[in-house]
C-alpha positions as CSV (number, residue, x, y, z in Angstrom):
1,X,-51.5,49.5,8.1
2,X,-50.1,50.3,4.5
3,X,-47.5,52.2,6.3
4,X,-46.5,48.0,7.5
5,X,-47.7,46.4,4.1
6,X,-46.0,48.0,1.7
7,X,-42.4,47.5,2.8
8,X,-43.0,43.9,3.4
9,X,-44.7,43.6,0.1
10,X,-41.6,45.3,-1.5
11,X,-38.7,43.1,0.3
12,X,-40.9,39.7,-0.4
13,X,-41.6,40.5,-4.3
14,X,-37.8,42.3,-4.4
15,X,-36.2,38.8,-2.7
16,X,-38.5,36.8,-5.3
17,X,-36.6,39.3,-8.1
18,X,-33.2,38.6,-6.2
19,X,-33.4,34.6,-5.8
20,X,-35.6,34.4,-9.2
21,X,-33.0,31.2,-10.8
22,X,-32.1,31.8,-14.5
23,X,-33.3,30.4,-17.3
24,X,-31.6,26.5,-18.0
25,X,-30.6,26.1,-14.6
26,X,-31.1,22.9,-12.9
27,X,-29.4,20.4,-10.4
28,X,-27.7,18.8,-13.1
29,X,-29.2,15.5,-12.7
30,X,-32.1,14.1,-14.1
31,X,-34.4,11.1,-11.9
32,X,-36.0,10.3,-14.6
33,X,-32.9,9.6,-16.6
34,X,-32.8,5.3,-17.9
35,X,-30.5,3.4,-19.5
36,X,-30.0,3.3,-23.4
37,X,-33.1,1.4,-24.8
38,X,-35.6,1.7,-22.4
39,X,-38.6,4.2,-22.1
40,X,-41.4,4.7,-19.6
41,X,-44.5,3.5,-20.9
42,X,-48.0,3.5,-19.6
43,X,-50.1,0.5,-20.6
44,X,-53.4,-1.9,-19.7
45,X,-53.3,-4.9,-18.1
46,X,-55.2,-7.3,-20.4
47,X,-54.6,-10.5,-18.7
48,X,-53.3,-11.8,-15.2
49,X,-52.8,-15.4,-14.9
50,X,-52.6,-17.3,-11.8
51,X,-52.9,-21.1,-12.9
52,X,-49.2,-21.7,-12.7
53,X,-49.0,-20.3,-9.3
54,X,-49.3,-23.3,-6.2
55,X,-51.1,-20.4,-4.0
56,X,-51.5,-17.1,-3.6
57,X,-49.0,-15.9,-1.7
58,X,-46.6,-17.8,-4.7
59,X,-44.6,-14.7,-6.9
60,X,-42.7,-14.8,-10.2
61,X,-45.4,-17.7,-11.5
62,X,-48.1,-15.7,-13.1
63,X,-48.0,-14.4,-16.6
64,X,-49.0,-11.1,-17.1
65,X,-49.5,-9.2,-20.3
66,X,-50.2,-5.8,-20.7
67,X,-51.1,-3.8,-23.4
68,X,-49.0,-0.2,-25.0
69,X,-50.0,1.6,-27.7
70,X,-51.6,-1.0,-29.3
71,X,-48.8,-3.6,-29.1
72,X,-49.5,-6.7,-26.1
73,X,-46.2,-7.5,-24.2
74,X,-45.4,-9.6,-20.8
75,X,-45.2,-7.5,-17.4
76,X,-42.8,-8.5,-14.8
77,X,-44.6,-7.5,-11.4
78,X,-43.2,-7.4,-8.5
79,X,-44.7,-9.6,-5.4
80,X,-45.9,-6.5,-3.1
81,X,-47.6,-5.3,-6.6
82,X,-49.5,-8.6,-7.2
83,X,-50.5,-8.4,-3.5
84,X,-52.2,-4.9,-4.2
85,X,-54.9,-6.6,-6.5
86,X,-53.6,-5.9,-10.1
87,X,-56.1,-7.1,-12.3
88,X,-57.3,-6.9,-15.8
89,X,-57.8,-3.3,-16.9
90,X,-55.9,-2.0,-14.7
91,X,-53.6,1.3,-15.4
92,X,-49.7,0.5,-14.7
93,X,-46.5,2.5,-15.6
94,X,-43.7,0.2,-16.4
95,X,-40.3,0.6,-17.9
96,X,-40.0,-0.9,-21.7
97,X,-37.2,-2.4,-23.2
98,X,-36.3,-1.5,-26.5
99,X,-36.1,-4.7,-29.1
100,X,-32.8,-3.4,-30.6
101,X,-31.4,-2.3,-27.8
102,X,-27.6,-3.1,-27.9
103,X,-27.3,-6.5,-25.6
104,X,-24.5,-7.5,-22.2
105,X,-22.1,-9.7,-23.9
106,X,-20.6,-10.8,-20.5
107,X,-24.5,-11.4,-19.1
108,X,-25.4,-13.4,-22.0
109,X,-22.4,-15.9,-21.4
110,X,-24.1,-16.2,-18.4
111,X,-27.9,-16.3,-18.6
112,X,-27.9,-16.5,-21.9
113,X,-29.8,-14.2,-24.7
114,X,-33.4,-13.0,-24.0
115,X,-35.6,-15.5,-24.5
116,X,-32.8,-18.6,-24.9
117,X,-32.3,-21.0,-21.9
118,X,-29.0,-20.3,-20.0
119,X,-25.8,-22.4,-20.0
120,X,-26.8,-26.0,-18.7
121,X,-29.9,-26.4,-20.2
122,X,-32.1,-24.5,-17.5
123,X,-35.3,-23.0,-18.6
124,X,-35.8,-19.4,-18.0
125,X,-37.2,-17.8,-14.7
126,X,-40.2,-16.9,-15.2
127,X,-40.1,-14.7,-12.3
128,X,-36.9,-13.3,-14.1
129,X,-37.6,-9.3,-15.2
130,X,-35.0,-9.6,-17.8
131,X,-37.1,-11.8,-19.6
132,X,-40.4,-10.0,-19.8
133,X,-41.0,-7.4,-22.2
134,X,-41.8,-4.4,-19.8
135,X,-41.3,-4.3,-16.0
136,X,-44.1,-2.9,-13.8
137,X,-43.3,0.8,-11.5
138,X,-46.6,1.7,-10.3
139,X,-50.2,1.9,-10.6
140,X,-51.3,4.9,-13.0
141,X,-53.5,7.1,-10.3
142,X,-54.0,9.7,-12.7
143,X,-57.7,8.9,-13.2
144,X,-58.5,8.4,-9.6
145,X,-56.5,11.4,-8.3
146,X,-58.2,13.8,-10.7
147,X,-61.7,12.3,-9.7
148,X,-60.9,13.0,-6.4
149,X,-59.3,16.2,-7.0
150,X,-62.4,17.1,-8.8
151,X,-64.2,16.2,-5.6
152,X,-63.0,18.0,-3.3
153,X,-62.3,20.9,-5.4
154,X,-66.4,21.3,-6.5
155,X,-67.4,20.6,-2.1
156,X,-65.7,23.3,-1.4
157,X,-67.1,25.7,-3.5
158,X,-70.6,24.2,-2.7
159,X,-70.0,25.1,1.0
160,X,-67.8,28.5,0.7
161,X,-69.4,29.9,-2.6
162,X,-67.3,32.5,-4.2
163,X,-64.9,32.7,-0.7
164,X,-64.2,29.1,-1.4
165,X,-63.3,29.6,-4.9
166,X,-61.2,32.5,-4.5
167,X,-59.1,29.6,-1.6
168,X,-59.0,27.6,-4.2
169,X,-57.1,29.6,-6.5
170,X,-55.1,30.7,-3.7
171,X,-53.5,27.2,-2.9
172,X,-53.3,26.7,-6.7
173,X,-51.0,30.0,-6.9
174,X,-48.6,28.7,-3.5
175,X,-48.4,25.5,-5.4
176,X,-47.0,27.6,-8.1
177,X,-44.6,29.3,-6.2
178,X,-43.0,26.5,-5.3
179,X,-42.8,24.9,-8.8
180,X,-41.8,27.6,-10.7
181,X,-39.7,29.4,-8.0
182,X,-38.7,27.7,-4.8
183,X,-37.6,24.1,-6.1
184,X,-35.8,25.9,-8.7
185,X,-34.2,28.0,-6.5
186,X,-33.0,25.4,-4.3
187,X,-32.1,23.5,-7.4
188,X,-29.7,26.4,-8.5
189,X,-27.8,26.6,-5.5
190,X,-29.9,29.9,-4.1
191,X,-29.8,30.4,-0.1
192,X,-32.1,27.7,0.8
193,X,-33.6,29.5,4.2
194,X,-33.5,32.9,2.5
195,X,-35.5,30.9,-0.8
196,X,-37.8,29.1,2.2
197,X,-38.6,32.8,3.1
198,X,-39.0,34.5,0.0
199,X,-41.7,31.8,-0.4
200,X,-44.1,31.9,2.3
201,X,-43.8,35.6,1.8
202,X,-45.0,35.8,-1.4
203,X,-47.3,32.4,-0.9
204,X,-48.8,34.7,2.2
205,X,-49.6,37.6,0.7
206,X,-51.3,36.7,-2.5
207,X,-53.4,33.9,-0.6
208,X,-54.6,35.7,1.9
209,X,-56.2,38.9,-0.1
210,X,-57.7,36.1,-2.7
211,X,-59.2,34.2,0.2
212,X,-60.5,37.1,2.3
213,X,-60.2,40.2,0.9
214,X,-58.2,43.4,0.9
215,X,-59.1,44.7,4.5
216,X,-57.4,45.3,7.9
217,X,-58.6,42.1,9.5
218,X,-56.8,40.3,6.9
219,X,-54.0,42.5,6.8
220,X,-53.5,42.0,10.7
221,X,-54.2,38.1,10.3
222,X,-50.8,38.4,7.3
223,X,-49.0,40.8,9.7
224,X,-49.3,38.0,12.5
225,X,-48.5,35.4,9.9
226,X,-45.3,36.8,9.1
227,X,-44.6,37.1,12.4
228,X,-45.1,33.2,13.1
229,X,-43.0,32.5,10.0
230,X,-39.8,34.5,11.1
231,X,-39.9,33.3,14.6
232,X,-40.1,29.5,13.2
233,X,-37.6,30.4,10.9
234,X,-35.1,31.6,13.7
235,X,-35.6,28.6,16.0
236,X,-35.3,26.2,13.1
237,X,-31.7,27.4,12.4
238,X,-31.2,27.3,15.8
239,X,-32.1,23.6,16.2
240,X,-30.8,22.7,13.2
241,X,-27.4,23.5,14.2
242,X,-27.8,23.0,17.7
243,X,-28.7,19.5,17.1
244,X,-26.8,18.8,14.3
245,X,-29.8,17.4,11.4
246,X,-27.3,18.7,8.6
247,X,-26.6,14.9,8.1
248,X,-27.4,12.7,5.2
249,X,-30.3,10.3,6.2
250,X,-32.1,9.2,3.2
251,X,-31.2,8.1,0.3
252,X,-33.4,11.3,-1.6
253,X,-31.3,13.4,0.9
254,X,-27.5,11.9,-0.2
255,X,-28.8,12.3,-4.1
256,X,-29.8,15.9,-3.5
257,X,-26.8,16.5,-1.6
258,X,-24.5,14.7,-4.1
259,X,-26.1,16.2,-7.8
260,X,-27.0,19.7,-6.8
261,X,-24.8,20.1,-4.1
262,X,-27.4,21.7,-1.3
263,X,-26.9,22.1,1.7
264,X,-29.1,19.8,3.6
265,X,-29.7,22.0,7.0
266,X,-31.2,24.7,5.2
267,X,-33.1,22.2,3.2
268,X,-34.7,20.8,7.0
269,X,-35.0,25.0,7.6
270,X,-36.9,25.4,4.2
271,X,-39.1,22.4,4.8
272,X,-39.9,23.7,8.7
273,X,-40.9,27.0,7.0
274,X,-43.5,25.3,4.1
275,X,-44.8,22.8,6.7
276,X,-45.7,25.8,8.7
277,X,-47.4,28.1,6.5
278,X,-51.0,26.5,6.3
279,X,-51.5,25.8,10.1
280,X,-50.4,29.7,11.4
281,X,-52.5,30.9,7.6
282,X,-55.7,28.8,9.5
283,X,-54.8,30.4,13.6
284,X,-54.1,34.1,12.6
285,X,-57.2,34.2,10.2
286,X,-59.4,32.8,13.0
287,X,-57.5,34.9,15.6
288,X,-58.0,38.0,13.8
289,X,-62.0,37.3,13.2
290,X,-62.7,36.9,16.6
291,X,-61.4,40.3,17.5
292,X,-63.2,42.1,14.5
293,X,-66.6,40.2,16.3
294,X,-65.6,41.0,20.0
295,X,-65.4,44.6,18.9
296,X,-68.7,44.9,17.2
297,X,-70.1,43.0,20.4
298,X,-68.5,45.6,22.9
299,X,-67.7,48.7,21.2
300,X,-66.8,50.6,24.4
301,X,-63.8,47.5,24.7
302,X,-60.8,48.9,25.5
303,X,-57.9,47.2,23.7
304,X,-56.5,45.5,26.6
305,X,-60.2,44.2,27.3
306,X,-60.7,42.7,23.5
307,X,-56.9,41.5,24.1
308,X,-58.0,39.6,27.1
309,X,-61.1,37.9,25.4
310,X,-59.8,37.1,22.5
311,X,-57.0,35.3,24.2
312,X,-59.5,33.2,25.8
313,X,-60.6,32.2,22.2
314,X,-57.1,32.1,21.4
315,X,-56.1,29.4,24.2
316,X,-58.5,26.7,22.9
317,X,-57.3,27.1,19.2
318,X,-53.8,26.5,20.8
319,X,-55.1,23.4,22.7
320,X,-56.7,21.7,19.3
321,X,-54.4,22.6,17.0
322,X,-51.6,21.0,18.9
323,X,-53.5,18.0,18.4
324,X,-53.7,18.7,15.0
325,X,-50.2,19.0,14.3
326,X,-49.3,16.0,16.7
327,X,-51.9,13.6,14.7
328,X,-50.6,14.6,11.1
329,X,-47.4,14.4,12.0
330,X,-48.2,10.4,13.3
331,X,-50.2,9.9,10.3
332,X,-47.9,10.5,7.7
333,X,-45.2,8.8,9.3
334,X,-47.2,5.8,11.0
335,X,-45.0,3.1,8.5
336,X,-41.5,4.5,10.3
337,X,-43.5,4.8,13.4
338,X,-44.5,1.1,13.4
339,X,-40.6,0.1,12.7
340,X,-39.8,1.7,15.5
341,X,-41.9,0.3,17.5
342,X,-41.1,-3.0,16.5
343,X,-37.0,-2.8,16.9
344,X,-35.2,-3.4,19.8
345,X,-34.5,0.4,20.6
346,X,-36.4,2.2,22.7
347,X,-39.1,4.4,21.7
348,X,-37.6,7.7,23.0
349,X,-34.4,7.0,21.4
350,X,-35.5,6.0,18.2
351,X,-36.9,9.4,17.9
352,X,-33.7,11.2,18.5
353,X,-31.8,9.7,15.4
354,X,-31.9,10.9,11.5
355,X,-35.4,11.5,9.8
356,X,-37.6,11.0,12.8
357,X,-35.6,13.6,14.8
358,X,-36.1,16.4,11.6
359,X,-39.7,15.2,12.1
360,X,-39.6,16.3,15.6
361,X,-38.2,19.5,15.5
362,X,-40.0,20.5,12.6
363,X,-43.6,19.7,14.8
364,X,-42.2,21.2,18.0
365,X,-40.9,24.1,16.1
366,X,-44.2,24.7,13.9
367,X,-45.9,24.0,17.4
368,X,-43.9,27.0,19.0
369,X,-43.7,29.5,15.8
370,X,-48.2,28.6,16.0
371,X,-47.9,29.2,20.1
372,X,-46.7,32.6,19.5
373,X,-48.4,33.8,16.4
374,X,-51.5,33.6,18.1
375,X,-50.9,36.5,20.7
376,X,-48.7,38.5,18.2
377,X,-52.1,38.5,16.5
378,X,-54.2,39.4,18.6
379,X,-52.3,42.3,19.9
380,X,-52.0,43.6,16.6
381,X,-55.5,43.2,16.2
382,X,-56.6,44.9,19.2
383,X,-54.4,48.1,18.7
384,X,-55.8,48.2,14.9
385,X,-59.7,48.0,15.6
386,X,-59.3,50.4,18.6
387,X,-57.4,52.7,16.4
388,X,-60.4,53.2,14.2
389,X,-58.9,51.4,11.4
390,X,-60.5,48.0,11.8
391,X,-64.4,48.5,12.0
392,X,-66.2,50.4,9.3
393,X,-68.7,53.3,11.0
394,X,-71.9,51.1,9.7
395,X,-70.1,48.3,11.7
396,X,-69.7,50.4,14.9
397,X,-73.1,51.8,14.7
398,X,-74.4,48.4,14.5
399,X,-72.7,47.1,17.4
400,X,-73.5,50.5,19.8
401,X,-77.8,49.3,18.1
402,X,-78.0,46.1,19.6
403,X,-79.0,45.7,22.8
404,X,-76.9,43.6,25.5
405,X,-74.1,44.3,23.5
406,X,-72.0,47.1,25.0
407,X,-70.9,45.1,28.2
């Protein structure tokens, strides 16, 4: 098995050397990036007030203050925000506007200065997010996101123990990767597939040792991983190509396109390849355990035998997570799925054009790369517990003890 390992290991940490982007590099463009003046602020809502507002579907009526560091302003808030329930004490991000902020001549001919009725006499909109002090951009989540973070993280280690620790680490480490390596990467103009790659590599091999252990059961379950990762990473150049998803759909995908110049195939190949990693990480690791136990069960199995069993297993882990895939996929895009649904165009076309057809061929090529990874595995599982690699003496011993278990 080291004989396998090692090489890999040395291309995927070799390639992370290679692609590694240098120091100051970026895109060249910054999102975050406002006009002269104005700042993103986060503040409390300290009062909402509705009196001046006929009903309650009414918008630009209320007055809204909020306060930032210590200073009370007005908040211009969006309709669909008021309909999410802001209330007092609430959280927000906004964008300030600085006091001395140099003014629009030309707009102020217009609508006149802030605060100052226009031309004609008209009393300012209310409604109007030029004349309120800081405009609202979202809730602040950061509270609620870390409780629940917090959550989930302290269940899991509750229910896996140390095992469930060490995961937790793991997906803290991929994350990593792709901060501090793989968005830079793409950033700098790197190979996007080869960066993709490089990656799930390097994600792969570090997650699956901190998870499960150094052993050949979880170096078969990384061999088979890798396998699923370079055969979806084939077929999603292919269909990329084939059916032409190089196109600008989105307005993220023209601003990518435009300020760092990618090229946006191997950006739908890169994301194919991430989307892919924790569904074949779940199969292979399953795939592999089965055969470790189906050899202590029957250690007089030959390897075409445990092959055959496992396979069995194998087939109904296929079967639900195709279902798996399939519901996630629905989930996250239910919003464009319901806009579909409600247009004119039928259903089957709709799916063919832009975004959703990326979204396809990324699930039907996860689907196939998660199809075959599952055999790959087990056939590298069965060669490498019959080869005396696999199952520790105590283990084999064990199995030959028991009765009813050498059929």
């Amino acid at each position: 098995m080291l004989g396998l390992l090692v090489p890999l290991a040395v291309l995927a940490v070799s390639g992370l050397v290679l692609l590694w982007p240098a120091a100051g590099e970026d895109g060249g463009w910054d999102p975050t990036a406002l006009g002269e003046g104005t700042t993103y602020v986060s503040g409390t809502v300290t009062m909402v007030d509705l009196r001046a507002c006929p009903d309650a579907e009414s918008s630009g009526c209320a007055a809204i203050a909020v306060e930032v560091d210590g200073a009370e302003g007005s908040l211009f808030v969006p309709p669909e925000a008021m309909r999410a329930g802001l209330a007092p004490g609430d959280r927000v991000k906004a964008i300030g506007m600085d006091a001395e902020a140099a003014s629009d001549p030309a707009a102020e001919a217009i609508t006149g200065g802030p605060g100052e009725a226009p031309p004609g006499g008209a009393a300012p909109d209310p409604g109007d997010p030029g004349a309120a002090d800081y405009v609202f951009v979202d809730f602040d989540r950061n509270v609620s996101l870390t409780v629940l973070a917090a959550v989930y993280g302290l269940l899991v280690v509750l229910v896996a123990g140390l095992r469930g620790l060490r995961a937790l680490l793991g997906l803290v480490f991929a994350f990593g990767v792709m901060l501090v390596f793989m968005l830079p990467a793409l950033l700098a103009g790197s190979p996007a597939v080869l960066v993709g790659v490089v990656a799930a590599a390097v994600i792969m091999l570090v997650v699956l040792y901190l998870a499960h252990g150094f052993s050949a059961r979880t170096t078969t379950a990384l061999l088979g991983t890798l396998a699923g990762i370079a055969v979806t990473g084939v077929l999603g150049a292919l269909w990329t190509r084939w059916a032409k998803l190089a196109g600008i759909y989105s307005e993220e995908t023209y601003l990518l396109s435009w300020s760092a110049e990618l090229s946006t195939g191997d950006l739908v190949v890169c994301g194919i390849l991430i989307a892919g990693l924790g569904v074949l990480n779940d199969v292979t690791i399953t795939q592999a355990a089965a055969v470790w136990e189906l050899a202590l069960a029957r250690p007089h199995a030959r390897a075409r035998e445990l092959f055959a069993s496992a396979m069995r297993i194998g087939r109904d882990h296929i079967a639900s997570t195709v279902y798996t895939i399939a519901f996630a996929f629905a989930g996250g895009g239910l919003t464009v799925l319901l806009l579909v649904a409600s247009s004119s165009r039928s259903f089957l076309e709709s799916l063919t054009l832009g975004d959703l057809a990326i979204e396809v061929v990324s699930l039907l090529v996860c689907s196939i790369g998660l199809v075959l990874a599952i055999p790959a595995t087990t056939a590298i599982a069965a060669l490498v517990v019959r080869s005396g690699e696999g199952v520790r003496p105590r283990e084999r011993d064990r199995g030959a003890a028991v009765p009813g278990r050498n059929g």
